[in-house]
C-alpha positions in Angstrom: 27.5 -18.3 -20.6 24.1 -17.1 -20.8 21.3 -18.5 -18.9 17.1 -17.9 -17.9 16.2 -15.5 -15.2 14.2 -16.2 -12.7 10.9 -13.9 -12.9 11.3 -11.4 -10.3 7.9 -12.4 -8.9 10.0 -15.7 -8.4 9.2 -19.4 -9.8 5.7 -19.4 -11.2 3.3 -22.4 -9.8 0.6 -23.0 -12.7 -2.8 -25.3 -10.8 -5.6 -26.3 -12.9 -9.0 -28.0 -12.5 -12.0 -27.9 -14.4 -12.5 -24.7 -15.9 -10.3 -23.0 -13.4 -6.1 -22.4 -14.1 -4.8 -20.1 -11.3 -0.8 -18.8 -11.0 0.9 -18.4 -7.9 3.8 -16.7 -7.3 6.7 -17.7 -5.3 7.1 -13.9 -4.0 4.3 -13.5 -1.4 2.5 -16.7 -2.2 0.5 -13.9 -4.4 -2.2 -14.7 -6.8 -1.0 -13.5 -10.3 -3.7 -14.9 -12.3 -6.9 -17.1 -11.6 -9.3 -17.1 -15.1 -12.3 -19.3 -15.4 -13.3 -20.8 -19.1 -10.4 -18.4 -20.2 -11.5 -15.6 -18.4 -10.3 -13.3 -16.0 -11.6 -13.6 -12.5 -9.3 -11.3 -11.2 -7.2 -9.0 -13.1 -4.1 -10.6 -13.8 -0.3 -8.9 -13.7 2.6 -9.5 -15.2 5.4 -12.3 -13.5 8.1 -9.3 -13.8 5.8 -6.5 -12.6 5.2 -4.7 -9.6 1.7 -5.9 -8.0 -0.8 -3.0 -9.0 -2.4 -1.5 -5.6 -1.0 -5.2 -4.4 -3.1 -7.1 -7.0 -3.8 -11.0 -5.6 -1.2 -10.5 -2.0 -1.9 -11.8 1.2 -1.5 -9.0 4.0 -0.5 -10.6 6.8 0.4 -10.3 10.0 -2.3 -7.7 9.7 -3.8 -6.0 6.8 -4.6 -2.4 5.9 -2.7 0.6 8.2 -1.6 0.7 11.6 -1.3 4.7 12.5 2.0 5.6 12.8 3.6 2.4 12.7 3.4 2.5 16.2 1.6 -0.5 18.5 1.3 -1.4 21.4 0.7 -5.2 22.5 0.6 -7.0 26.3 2.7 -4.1 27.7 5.1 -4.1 24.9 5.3 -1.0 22.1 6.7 -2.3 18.9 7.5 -0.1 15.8 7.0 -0.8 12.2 8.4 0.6 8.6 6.1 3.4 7.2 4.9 2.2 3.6 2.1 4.5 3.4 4.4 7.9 3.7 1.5 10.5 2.4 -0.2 9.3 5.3 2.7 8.4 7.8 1.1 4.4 8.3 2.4 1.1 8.0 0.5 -1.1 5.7 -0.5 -4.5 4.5 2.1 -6.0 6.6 5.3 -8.0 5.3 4.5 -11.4 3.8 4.4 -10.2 0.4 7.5 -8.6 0.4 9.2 -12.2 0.9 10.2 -15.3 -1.3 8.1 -18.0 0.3 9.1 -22.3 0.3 6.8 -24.5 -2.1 5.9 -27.1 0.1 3.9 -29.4 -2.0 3.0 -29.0 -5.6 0.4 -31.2 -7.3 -2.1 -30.3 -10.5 -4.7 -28.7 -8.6 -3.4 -27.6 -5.3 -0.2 -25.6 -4.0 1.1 -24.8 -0.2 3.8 -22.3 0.4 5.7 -21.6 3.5 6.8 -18.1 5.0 8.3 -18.0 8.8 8.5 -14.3 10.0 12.2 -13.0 10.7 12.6 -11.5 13.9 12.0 -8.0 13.2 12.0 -5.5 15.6 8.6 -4.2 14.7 7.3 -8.0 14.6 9.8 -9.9 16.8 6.9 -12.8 16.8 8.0 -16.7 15.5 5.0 -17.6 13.2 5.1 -19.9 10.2 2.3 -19.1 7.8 1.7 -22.1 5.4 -1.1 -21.0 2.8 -2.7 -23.7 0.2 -4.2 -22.9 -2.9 -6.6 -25.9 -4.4 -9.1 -26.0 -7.6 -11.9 -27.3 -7.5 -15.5 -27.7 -8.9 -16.5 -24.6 -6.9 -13.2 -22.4 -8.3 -10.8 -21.6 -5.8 -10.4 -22.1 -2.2 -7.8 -20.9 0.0 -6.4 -22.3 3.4 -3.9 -19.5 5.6 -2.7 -21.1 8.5 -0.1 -19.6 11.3 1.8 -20.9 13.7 3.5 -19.4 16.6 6.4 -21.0 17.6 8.0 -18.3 20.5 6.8 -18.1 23.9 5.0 -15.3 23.6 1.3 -14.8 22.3 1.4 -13.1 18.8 -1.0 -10.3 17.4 -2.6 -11.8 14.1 -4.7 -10.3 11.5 -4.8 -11.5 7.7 -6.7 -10.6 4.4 -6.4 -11.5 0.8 -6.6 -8.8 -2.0 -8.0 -9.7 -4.9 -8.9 -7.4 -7.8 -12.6 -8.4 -9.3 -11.9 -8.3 -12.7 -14.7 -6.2 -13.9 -14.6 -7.7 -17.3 -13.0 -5.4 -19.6 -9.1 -5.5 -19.8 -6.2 -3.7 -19.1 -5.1 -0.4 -17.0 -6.2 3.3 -17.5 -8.4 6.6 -16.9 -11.4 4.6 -18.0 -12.1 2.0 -15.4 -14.0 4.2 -13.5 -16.5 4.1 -15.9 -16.7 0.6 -16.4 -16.8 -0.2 -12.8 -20.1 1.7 -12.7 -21.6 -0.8 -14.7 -20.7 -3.2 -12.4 -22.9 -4.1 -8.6 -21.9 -5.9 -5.5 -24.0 -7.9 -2.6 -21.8 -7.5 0.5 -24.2 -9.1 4.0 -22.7 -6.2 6.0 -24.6 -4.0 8.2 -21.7 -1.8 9.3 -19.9 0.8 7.9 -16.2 1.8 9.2 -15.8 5.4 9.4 -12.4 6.9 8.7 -10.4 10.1 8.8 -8.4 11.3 5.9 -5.3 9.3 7.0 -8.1 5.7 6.2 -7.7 5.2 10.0 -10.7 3.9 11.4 -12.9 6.6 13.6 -16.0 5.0 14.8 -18.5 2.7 13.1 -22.3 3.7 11.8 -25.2 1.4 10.3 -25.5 1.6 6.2 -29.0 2.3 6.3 -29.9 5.3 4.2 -26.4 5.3 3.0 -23.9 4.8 0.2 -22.6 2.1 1.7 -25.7 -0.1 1.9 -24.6 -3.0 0.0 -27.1 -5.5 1.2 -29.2 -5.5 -1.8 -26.9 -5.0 -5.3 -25.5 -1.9 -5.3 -24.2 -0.7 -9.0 -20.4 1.3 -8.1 -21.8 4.9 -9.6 -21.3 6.2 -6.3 -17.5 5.6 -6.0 -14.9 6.5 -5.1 -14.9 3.4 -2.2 -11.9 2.8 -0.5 -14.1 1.3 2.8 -14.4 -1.6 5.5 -17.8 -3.0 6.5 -18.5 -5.3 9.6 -21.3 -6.7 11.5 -21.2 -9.5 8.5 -24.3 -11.5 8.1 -22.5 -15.2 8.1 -24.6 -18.0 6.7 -25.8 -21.2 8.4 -22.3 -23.0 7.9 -20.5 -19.9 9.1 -19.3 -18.7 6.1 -19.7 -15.2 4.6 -20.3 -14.1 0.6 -19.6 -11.1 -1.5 -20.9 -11.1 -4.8 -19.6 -8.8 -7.6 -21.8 -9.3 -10.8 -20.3 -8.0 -14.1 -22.0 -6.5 -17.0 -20.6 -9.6 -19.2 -23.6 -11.6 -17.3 -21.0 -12.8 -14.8 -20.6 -13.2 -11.5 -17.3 -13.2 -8.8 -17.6 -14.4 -5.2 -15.4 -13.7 -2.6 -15.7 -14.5 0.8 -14.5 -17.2 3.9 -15.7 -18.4 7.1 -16.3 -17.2 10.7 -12.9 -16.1 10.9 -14.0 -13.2 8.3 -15.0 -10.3 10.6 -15.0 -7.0 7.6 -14.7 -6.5 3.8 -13.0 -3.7 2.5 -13.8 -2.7 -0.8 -11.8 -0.3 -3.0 -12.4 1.3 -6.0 -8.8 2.4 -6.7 -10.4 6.1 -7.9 -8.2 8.7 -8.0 -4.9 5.4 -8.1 -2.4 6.0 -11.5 -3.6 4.9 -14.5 -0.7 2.3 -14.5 -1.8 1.6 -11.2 -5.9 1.2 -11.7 -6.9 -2.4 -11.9 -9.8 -2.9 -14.1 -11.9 -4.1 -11.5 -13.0 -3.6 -7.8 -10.7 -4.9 -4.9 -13.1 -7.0 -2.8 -11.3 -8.1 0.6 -12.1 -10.1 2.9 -10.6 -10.1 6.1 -10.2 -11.1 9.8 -9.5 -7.2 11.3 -9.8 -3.7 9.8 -7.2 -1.3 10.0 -5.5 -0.5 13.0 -6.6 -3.6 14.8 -3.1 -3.6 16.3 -4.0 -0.7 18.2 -7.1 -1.0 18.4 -8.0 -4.7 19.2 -11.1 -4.6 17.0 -11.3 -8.6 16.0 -7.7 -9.0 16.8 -6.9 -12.7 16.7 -3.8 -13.3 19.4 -1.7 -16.8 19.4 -0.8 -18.5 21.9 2.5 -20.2 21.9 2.6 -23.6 20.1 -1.3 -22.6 18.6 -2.5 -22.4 15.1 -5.2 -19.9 14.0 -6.7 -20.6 10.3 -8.8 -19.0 8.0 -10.3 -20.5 4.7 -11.5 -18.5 2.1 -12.7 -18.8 -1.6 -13.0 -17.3 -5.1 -15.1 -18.4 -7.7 -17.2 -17.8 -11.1 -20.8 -18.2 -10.6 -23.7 -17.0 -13.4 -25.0 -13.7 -12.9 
């Protein structure tokens, strides 16, 4: 008796308006695929693969690298799995790693569930529900945690798109093409790091690569970086524009919840493991926030902390 396999990215959750399809993935609530008139927006993967440098994932409870996996939070040290074993750090957190629960499913709009196991290194009771929704303005995205324990909760979150640059595929060459390509990122900031990516002070971009206020063409990569000190518009949001050399445009970005950016470049990454594209992340922490406290957003028990954030194609 023979029968389908389920993808091992799980079921596959297809939302349309417009212009705009986007795929979510049951694993991780990711975002496989979001094209715009047929194109890419961000560079897509396959529903059996492996996410590429963790291509379209939500990094949550915190995002990026706690040193060590070590922490310490309200007199209590907790310790995590080390993902990141060249450089001895937990990373990105553990939502993706999980099959989430579809919620609600209509033609435009998703939300998936995920409540945290107790874990040693993250013994905290949060459900995260996250909604995906087309719409005229492309796509906009709703994370929203819970904590359900008597205890406040450290919380930090991101999303990790890869900008698809406008060329396809994986290789050696994306370097290249990536210079071709500029981004607008309202940060005055720029997070210095050692050569474990762990944060080590901050300094102003002024004079510098990192300067990103005006476009910025990527010929000075590699960039594997957090900004902060965002410029938030009026309504409180905060924008990133990548432009492409296709006479496109990709913004990225969310509201006052957003504290940093990081921006990578993948240089140096695989060539099987090189989007064709620029990761453009926002986020409510940096790296290490756990230790750190740096924008650190802590729940109290029976509270909800949510962060809305957006993706969409605009002219160049």
């Amino acid at each position: 008796m023979s029968h389908t396999l389920t993808p091992r990215t799980g079921h596959q959750y297809t939302i349309m308006h417009g212009d705009y399809v986007a795929v979510i993935t049951e694993l991780g609530a990711a975002m496989r695929k979001l094209t715009y008139k047929g194109s890419n927006v961000i560079v897509p993967f396959g529903e059996n693969q492996v996410a590429p440098a963790s291509s379209g994932q939500q990094l949550i409870p915190y995002p990026n690298r706690i040193e060590d996996g070590v922490y310490t939070f309200e007199g209590a040290t907790y310790e995590l799995p080390i993902d990141e074993h060249d450089r001895n750090n937990a990373i990105h957190g553990y939502g993706y790693r999980a099959y989430w629960t579809l919620e609600s499913l209509t033609e435009s709009s998703v939300t998936l569930s995920w409540r945290s196991p107790n874990m040693a290194g993250y013994p905290f009771d949060l459900t995260v529900a996250t909604t995906y929704t087309l719409g005229d303005d492309g796509l906009s995205i709703t994370i929203a945690a819970t904590n359900h324990g008597d205890v406040n909760a450290p919380w930090a979150l991101a999303i990790h798109p890869w900008l698809d640059n406008g060329f396809d595929g994986y290789g050696d060459e994306i370097d290249g093409q990536n210079a071709q390509c500029s981004l607008t990122l309202p940060a005055d900031t720029h997070v210095t790091v050692d050569d474990r990516l762990l944060p080590t002070g901050t300094e102003p971009v002024d004079g510098t690569k990192y300067d990103f206020r005006e476009p910025r063409l990527f010929t000075e990569q590699p960039y594997d970086d957090a900004w902060t000190d965002l410029r938030h518009a009026e309504d409180g949001t905060v924008t990133a524009v990548f432009r492409r050399p296709d006479g496109m445009a990709v913004e990225v970005g969310g509201d006052e919840t957003i504290t940093s950016f990081q921006v990578c470049t993948a240089t140096g990454f695989a060539p099987d493991n090189h989007p064709s594209g620029v990761a453009v992340e926002p986020q409510t922490a940096y790296a290490n926030a756990f230790n750190t406290g740096a924008d650190l957003i802590v729940i109290a028990p029976g509270e909800t902390s949510s962060t809305d954030l957006f993706i969409r194609m605009v002219e160049a």
